[in-house]
C-alpha positions in Angstrom: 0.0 0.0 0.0 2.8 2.3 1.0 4.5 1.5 -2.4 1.0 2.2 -4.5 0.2 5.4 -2.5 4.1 7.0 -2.9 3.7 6.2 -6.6 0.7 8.2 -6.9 2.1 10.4 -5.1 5.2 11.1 -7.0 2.5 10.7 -10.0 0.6 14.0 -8.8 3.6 15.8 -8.7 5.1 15.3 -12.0 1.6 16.0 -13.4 1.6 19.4 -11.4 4.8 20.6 -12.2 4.3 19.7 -15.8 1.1 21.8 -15.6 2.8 24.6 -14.0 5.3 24.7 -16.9 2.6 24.8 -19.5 0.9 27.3 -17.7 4.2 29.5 -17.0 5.3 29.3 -20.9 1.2 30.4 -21.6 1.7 33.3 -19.5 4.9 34.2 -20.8 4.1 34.3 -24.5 0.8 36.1 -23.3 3.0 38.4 -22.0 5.0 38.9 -24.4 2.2 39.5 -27.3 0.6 41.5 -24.2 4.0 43.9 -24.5 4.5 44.0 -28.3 0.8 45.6 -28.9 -0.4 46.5 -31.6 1.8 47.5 -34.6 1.5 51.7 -35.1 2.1 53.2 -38.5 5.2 54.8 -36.8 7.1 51.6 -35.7 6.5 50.2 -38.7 8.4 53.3 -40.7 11.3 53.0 -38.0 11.7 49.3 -38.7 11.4 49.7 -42.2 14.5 52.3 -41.7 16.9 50.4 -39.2 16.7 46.7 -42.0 16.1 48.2 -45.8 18.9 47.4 -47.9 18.1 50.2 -50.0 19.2 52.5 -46.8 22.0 50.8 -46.4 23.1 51.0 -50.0 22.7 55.0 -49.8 24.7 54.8 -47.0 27.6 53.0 -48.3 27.5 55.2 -51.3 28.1 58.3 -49.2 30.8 56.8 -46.8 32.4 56.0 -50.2 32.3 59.6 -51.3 33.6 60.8 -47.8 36.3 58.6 -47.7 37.3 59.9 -51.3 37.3 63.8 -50.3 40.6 64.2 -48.6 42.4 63.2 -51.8 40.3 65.4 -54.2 42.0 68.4 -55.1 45.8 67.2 -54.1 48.9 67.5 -55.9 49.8 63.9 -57.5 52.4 61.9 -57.3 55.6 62.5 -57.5 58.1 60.6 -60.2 60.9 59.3 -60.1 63.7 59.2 -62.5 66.3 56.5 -63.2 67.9 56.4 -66.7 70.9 56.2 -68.8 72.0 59.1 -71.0 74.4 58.8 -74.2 75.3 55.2 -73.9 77.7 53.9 -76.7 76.2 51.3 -78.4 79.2 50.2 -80.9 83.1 51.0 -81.2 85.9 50.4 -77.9 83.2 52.0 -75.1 80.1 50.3 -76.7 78.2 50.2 -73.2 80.7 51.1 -71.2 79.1 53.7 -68.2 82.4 55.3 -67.4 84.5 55.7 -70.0 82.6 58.2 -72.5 82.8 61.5 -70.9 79.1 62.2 -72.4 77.7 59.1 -70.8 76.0 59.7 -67.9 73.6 57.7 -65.5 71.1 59.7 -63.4 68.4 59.7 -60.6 65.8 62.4 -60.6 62.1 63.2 -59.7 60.0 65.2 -61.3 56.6 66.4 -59.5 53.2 68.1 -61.8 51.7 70.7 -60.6 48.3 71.4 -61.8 46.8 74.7 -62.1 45.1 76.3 -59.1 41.8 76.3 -60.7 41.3 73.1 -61.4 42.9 72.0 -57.7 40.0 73.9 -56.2 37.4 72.8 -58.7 38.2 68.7 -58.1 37.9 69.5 -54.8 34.7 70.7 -55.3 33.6 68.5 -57.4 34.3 65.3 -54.7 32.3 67.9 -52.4 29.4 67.8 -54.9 29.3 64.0 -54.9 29.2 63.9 -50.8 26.1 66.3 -51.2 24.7 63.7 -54.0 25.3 61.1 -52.0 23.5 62.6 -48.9 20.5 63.9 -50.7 20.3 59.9 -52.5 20.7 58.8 -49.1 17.6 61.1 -47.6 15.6 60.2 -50.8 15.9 56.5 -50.0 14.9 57.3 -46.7 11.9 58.8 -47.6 11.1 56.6 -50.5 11.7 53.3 -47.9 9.2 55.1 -45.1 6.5 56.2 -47.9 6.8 52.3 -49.1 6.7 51.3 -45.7 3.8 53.5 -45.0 1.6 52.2 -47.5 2.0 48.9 -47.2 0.8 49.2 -43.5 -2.3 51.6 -44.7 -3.1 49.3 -47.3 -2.9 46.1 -44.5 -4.7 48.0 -41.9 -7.5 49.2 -44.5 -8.0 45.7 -45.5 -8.4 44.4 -42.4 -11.0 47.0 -41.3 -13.0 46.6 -44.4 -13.3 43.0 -43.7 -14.0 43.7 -39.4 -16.8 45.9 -41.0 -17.7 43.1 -43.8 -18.2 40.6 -41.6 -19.9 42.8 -39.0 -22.5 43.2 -41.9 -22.9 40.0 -42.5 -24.8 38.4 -39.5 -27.6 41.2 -40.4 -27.7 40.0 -43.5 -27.9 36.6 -42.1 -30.8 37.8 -40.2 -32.7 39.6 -43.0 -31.9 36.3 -45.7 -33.7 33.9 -42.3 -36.3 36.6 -42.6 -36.7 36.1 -45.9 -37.3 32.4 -46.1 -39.3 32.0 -43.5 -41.4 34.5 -45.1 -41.8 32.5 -48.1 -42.4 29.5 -46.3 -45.1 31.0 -44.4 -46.6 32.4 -47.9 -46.3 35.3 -47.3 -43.0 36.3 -48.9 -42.2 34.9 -52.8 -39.3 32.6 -53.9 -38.1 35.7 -55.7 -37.4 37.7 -52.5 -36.0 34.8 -50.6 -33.6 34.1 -53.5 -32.3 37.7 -53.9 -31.8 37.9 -50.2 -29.8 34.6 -50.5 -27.7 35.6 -53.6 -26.7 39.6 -51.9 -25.9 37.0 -49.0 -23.5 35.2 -51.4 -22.0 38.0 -53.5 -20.9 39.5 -49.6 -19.3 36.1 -48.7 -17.5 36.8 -52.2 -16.2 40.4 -51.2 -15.1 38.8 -47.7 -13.0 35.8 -49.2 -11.4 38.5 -51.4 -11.0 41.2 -48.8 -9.7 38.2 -46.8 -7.2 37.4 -50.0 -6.2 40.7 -50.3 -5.2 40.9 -46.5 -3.0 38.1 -47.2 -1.4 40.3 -49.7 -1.0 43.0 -48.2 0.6 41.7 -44.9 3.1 39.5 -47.4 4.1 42.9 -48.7 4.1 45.0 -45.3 6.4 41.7 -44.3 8.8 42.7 -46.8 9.3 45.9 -44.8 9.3 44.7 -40.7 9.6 41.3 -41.3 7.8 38.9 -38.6 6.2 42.0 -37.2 3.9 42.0 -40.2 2.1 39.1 -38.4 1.3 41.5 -35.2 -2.4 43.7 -34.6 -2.4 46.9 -36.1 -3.5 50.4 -34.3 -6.2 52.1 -35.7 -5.5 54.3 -39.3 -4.3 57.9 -37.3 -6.3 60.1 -39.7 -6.5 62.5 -37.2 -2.8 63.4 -37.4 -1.6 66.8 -36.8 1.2 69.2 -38.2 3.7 71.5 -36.1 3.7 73.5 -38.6 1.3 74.9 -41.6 1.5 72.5 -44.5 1.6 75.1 -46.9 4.8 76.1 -45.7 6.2 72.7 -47.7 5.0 74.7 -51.0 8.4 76.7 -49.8 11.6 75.5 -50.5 11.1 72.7 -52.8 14.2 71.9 -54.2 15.3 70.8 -50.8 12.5 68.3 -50.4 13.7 64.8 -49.9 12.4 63.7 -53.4 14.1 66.6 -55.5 17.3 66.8 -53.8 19.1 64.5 -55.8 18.3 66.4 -58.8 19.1 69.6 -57.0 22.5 68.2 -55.7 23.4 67.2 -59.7 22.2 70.4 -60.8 24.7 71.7 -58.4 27.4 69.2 -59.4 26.9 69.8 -62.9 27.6 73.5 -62.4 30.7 72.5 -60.7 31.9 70.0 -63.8 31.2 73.4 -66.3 34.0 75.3 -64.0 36.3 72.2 -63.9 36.3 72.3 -68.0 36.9 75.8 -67.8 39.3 75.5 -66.0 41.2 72.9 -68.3 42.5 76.2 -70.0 44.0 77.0 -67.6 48.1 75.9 -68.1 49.7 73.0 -65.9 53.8 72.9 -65.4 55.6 70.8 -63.8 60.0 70.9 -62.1 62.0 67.9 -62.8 65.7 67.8 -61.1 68.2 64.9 -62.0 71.7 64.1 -60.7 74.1 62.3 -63.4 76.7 60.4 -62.7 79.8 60.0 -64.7 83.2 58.4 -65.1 85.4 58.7 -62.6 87.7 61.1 -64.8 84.2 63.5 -65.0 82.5 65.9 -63.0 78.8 64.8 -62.0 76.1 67.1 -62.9 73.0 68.5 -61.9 70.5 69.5 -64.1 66.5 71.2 -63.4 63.7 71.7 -66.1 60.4 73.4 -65.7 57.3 72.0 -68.3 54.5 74.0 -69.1 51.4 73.0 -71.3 50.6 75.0 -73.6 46.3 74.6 -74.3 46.3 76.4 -77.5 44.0 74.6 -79.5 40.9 75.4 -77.0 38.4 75.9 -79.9 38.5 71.7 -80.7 40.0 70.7 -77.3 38.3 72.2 -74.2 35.4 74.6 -75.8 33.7 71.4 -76.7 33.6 70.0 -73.8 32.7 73.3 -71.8 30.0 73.3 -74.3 28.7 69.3 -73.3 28.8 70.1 -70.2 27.0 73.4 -70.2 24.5 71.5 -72.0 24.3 68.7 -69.4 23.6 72.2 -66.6 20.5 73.3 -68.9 19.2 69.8 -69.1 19.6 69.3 -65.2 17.7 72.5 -64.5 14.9 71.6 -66.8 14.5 68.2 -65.5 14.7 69.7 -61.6 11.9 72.2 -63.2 9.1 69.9 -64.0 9.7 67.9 -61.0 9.3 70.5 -58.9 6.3 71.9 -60.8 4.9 67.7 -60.0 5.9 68.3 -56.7 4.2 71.1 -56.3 1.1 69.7 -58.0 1.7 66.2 -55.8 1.7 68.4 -52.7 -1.5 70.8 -52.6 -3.3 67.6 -54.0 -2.3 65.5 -50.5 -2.9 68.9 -49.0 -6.4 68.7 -50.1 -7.0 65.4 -49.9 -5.8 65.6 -46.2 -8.1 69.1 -45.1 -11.4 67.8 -47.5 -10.8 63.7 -46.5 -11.1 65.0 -42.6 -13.9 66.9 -43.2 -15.4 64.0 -44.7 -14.6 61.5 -42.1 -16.4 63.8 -40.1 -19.4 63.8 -41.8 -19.4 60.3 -42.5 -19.4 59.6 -38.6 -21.6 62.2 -37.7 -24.6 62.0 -40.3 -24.1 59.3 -43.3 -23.4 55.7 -41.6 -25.4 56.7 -38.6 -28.3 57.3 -41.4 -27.9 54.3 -43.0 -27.5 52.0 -40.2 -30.8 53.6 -39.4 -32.7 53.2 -42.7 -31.4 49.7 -43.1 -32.5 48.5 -39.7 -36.0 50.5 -40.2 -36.7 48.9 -43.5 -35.6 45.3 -42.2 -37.9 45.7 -39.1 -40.7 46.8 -41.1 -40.1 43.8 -43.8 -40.1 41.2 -40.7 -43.4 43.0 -39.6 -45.0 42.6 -43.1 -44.9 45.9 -43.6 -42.5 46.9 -46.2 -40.6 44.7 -49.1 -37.7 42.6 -49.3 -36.2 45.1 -52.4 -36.0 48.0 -50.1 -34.5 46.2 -47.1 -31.5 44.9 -49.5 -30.9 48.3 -51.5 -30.4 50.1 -47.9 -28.3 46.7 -47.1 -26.2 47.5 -50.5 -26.3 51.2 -49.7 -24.6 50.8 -46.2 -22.6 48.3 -47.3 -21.0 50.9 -50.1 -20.6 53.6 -47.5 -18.6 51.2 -45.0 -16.1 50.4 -48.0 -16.0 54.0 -48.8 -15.1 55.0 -45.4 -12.5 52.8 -44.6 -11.0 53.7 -48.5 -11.8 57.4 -47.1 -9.7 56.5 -43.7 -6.4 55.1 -46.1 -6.5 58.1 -48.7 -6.5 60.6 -45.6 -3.5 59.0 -43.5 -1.7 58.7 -46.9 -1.7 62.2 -47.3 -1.0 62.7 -43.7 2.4 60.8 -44.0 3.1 62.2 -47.3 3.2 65.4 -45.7 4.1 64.7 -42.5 7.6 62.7 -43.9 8.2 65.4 -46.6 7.9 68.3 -43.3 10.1 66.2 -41.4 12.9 65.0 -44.5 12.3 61.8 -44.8 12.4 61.0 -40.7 9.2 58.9 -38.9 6.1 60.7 -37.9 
């Protein structure tokens, strides 16, 4: 008996503990979901930030162009200079180094000295490149958060369409019971109970796709945070503010996160004129040799100065000051029209953003309140046998429509928002 009753004993406790454990790891990833919450719009951007390749590409390229500016602008090189002069090559001192008093072996360097002008101008010209590099760098910045961005608008408006879908459909359920019992009490027709059943079936329809399109949309938001794609999302912030007057980012364009790489080659290009002008401009360089001679010969010194001479500048250098003035006017025209699309791109969100609120406003206040009321009037007075079937489901369709609009409403409006909001703050988070 002893042995039976400390078996089960020792039974019970391995069943508790292993039931502690289960329930310790339950509370633990509870826990842990509990402290992730729900994904905001904001953490995804910042996510999106710290892990895109494209970042860190941009990135590279402008350590690269740092790393090149100390050198830019420098003298080169110098040379050095080891030769033979006026070795015999026939008769009694035929390559003999000591016995022809002309022969004469040497050791020199010689260093080039560039003009001025273009010194300063390859300098600037690696400058340029950093501030290329920077503005590519804050363009993919603000290309990665605006990608970032709508994938997570597009997820979340997905998955509040379909909340609101499926919300719908247990009325619908309702009003399609309603509809057959009326027909098998007679007083309905096989008409009405059939169109109820097929509305019923083309909203099943819209939720499998909106439930497809979630999919989707979370594979693509995935491509952005990763395994944070799988968490809750917080509501679409609509409601976003700005620190400042939006119109204020009609100012200023050029510097916008999406122009600045054009601005920054405009500026570069500009630079590359002055560096072809400057090719007119004449280098020189200093050589200075020792020669040695035969022992029965005085060694010599000997110093040279070399000056280019650029005096065929109308098929040499004019040219190419000429490409490259041409390569200015077509930068400036290209940063033209995008700024005039900019400009376009921005009072359009700006719009959208003031109107889309206004909207929202009036949807919550007046139109869905309205139509949940009309639809649930003229499904109460069907079930009473005093209305029709066709106008229950037409105030069905209608606030079906209006949900769908809304949410649609809700995404176009927090676009704009972050289009704004990330061109106000350069590319950083909201």
């Amino acid at each position: 008996m002893n042995l039976v009753r400390s078996i089960a004993r020792a039974t019970r406790h391995r069943a508790f503990r292993v039931a502690y454990r289960i329930a310790l790891a339950a509370v633990v990833a509870f826990s842990s979901r509990a402290a992730e919450g729900p994904l905001t719009l904001d953490a995804a951007i910042e996510q999106a930030l710290r892990e895109a390749p494209q970042v860190v590409a941009a990135q590279s390229s402008l350590d690269s162009a740092q790393a090149f500016l100390p050198s830019a602008g420098r003298l080169p090189d110098p040379e050095l200079i080891i030769g033979v002069d006026n070795l015999p090559i026939n008769g009694a001192d035929q390559f003999s180094l000591t016995r022809d008093f002309m022969t004469m072996s040497k050791v020199g360097v010689m260093q080039t000295v560039p003009a001025g002008a273009k010194r300063r101008y390859r300098a600037e010209a690696a400058s340029r490149e950093v501030d290329v590099a920077l503005a590519d760098l804050r363009a993919a910045r603000f290309e990665t958060a605006s990608a970032a961005a709508e994938a997570w608008i597009s997820l979340a408006v997905a998955e509040e369409t379909l909340e609101r879908m499926r919300a719908l459909k247990s009325d619908l359920g309702f009003q399609s019971s309603t509809a057959r019992a009326a027909f098998s009490s007679g007083r309905g027709t096989a008409a009405d109970a059939l169109a109820s059943e097929s509305t019923l079936a083309r909203l099943d329809n819209q939720i499998l796709e909106l439930e497809q399109v979630r999919a989707m949309r979370r594979a693509e938001l995935a491509r952005w945070v990763g395994d944070a794609a799988s968490q809750e999302l917080s509501e679409l912030p609509w409601k976003g503010e700005f620190a400042t007057a939006p119109e204020l980012l009609l100012q200023g364009l050029a510097s916008h996160p999406p122009l600045a790489p054009i601005a920054a080659r405009v500026d570069a290009a500009k630079t590359e004129v002055n560096l072809a002008q400057a090719e007119k401009r004449s280098d020189w360089a200093a050589q200075l040799n020792f020669a040695k001679r035969g022992p029965d010969y005085s060694d010599m010194v000997s110093l040279e100065f070399r000056v280019g001479l650029p005096l065929f500048a109308k098929d040499r250098q004019n040219p190419a000051i000429a490409a490259k003035l041409a390569s200015v006017r077509a930068s400036e025209a290209e940063l033209e029209a995008e700024q005039r699309k900019h400009r376009a791109e921005i009072q359009s969100m700006f719009a959208m953003w003031r109107s889309g609120r206004q909207r929202l406003q009036h949807f919550d206040s007046t139109l869905l309140p309205l139509a949940r009321d009309r639809s649930r009037a003229v499904l109460t007075a069907y079930a009473s046998a005093r209305g029709n079937l066709s106008a229950a489901l037409d105030a069905f369709r209608d606030e079906v429509d209006l949900q769908r609009e809304y949410v649609a409403l809700e995404g176009d409006v927090t676009r704009a928002w972050t289009f704004l909001y990330l061109l106000h703050s350069t590319g950083a988070t909201p």
